[in-house]
Structure formats: structure tokens, C-alpha cells
Residue frames as a rotation matrix with the C-alpha (Angstrom) as fourth column:
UNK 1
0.156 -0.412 -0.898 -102.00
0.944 0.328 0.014 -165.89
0.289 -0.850 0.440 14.02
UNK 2
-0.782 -0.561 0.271 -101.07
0.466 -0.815 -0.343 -162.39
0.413 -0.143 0.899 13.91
UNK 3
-0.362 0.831 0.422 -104.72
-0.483 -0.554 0.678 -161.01
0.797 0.042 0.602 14.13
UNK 4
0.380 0.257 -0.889 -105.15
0.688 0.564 0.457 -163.43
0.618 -0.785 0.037 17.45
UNK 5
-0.114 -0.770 -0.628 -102.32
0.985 -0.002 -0.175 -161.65
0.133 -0.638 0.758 18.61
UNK 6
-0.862 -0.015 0.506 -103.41
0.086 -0.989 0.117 -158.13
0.499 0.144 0.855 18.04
UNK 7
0.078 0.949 0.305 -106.94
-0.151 -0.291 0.945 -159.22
0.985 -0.120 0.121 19.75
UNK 8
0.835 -0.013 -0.550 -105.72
0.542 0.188 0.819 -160.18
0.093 -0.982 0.164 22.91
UNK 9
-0.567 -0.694 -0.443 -103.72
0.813 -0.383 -0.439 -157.35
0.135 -0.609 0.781 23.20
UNK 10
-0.429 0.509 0.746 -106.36
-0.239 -0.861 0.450 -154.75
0.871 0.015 0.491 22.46
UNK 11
0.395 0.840 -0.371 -108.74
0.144 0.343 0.928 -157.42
0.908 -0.420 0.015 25.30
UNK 12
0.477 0.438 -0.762 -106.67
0.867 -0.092 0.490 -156.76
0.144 -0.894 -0.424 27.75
UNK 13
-0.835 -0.479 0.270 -105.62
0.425 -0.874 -0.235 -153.06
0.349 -0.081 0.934 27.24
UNK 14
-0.164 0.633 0.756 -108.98
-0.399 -0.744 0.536 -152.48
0.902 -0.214 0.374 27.45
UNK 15
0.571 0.577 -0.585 -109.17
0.569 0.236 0.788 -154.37
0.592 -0.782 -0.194 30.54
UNK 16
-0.430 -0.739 -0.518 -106.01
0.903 -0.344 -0.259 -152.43
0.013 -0.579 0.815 31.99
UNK 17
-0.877 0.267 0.399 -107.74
-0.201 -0.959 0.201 -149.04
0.436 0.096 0.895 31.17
UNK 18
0.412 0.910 -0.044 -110.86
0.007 0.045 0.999 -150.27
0.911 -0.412 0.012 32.58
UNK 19
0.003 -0.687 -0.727 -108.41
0.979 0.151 -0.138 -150.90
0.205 -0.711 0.672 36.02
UNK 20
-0.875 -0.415 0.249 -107.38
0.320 -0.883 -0.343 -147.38
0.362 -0.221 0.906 35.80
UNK 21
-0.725 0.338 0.600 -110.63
-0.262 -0.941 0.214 -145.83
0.637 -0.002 0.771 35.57
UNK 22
0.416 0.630 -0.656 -111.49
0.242 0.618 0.748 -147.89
0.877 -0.470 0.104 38.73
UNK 23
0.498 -0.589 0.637 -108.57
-0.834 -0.527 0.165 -146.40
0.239 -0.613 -0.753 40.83
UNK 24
0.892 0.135 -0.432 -106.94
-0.019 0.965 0.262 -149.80
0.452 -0.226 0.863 40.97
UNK 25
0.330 -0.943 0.044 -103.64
0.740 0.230 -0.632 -148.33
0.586 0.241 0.773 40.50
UNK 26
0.416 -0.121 0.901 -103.78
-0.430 -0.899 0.078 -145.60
0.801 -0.420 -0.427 42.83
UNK 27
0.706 0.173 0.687 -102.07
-0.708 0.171 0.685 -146.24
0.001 -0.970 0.243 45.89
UNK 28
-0.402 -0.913 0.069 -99.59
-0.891 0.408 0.201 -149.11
-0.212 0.020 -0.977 46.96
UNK 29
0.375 0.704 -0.603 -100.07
-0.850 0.521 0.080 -152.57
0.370 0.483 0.794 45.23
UNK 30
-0.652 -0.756 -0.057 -98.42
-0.682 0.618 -0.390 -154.83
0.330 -0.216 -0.919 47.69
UNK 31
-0.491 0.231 0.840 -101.21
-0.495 0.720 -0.487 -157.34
-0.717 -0.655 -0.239 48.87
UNK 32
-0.907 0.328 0.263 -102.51
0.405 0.851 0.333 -160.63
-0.114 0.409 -0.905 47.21
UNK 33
0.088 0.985 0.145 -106.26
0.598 0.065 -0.799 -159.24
-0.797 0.157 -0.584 47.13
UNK 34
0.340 -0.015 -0.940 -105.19
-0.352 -0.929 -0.113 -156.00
-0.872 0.370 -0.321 45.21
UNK 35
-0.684 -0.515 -0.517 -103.05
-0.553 -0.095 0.827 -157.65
-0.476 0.852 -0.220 42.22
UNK 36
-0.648 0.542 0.534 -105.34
0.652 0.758 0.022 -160.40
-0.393 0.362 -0.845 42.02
UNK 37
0.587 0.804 -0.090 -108.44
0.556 -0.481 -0.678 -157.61
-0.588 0.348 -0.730 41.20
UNK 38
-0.095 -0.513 -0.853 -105.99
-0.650 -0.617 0.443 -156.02
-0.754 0.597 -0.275 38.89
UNK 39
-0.946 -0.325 0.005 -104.78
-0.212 0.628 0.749 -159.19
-0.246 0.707 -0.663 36.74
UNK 40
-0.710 0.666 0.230 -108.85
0.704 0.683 0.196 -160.35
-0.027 0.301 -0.953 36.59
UNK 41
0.532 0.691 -0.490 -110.19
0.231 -0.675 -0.701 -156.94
-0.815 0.260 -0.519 35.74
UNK 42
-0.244 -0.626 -0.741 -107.55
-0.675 -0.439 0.593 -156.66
-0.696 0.645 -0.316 32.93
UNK 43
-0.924 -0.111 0.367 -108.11
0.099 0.856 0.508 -160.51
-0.370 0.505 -0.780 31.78
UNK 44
-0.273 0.962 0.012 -111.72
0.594 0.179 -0.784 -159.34
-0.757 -0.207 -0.620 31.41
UNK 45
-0.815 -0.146 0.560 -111.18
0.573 -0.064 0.817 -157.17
-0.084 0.987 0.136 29.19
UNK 46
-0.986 0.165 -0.024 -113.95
-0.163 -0.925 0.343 -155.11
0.034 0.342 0.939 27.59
UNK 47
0.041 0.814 -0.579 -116.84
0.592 0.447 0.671 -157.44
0.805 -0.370 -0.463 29.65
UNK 48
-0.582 -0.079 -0.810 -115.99
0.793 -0.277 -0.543 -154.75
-0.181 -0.958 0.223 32.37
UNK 49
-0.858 0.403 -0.318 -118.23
-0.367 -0.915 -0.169 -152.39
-0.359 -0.028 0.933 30.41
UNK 50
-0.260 0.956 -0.133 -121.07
-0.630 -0.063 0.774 -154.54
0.732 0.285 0.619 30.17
UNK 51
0.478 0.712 0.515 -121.30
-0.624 -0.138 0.769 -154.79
0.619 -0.689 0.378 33.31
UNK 52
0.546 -0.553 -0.629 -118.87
0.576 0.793 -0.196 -157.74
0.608 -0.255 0.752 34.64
UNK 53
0.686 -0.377 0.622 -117.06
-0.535 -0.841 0.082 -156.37
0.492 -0.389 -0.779 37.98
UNK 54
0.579 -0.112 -0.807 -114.48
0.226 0.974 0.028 -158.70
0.783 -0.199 0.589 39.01
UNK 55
0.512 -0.358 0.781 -112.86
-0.699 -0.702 0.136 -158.91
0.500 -0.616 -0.609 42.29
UNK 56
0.056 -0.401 -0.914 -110.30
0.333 0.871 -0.362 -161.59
0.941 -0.284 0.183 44.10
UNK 57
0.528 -0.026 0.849 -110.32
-0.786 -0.396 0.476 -161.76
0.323 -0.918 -0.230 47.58
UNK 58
-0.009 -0.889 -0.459 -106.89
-0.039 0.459 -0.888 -163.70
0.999 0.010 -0.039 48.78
UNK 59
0.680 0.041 0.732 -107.05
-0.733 0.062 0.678 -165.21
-0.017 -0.997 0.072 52.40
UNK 60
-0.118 -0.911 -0.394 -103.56
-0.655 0.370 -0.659 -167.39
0.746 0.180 -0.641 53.11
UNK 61
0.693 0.501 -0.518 -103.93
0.233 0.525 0.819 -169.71
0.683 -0.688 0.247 55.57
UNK 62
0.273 -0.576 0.771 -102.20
-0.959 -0.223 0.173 -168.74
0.072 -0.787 -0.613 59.10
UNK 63
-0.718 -0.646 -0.259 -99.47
-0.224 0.567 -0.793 -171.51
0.659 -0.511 -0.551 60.82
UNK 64
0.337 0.485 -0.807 -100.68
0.234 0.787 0.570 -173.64
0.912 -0.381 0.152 63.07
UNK 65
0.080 -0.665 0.743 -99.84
-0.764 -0.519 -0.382 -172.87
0.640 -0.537 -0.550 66.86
């Protein structure tokens, strides 16, 4: 159990460090599209260096008028 737990923290430091050296974190992180390409370039993990670019694009639906 312990060695599970040490691999899925290394999978998604390296995805968080793969984030950085994307500029994810630069800048303000206030909109659904931005965290979402944060959290699913981190969950990826070290498939972002073979080649795996993930990206979330968040659209909310608008109110009815």
C-alpha cells in the first residue's frame, strides 16, 4: 500500500511540474477552463512527456431569457 502511495504522488508531481513548464500557473487562475487544464495535465502525469497534451474547455450554460 505504501509503494501505491508513493507512485501516485511522484504521477502527479510530475504532472504538476509538467503544468509549470507550460506556464499554466502564470497569471490569474480564476476560470473553469484554466483549473480544469491544470487538474488534467497534473492527473496525467508523466504521459505529458510522451506526448499527451491535455486541455478542458468549460462552457456553462447561460439562463434562459
Amino acid at each position: 500500500m505504501r509503494t501505491g502511495s508513493v507512485l501516485i504522488v511522484l504521477w502527479l508531481l510530475v504532472g504538476g511540474i509538467a503544468a509549470a513548464q507550460r506556464g499554466y500557473y502564470s497569471g490569474p487562475i480564476a476560470n473553469c477552463t484554466r483549473i480544469g487544464t491544470i487538474l488534467v495535465t497534473a492527473a496525467a502525469g508523466p504521459l505529458n512527456y510522451v506526448g499527451l497534451s491535455p486541455k478542458l474547455d468549460c462552457k456553462v450554460p447561460q439562463p434562459s431569457r
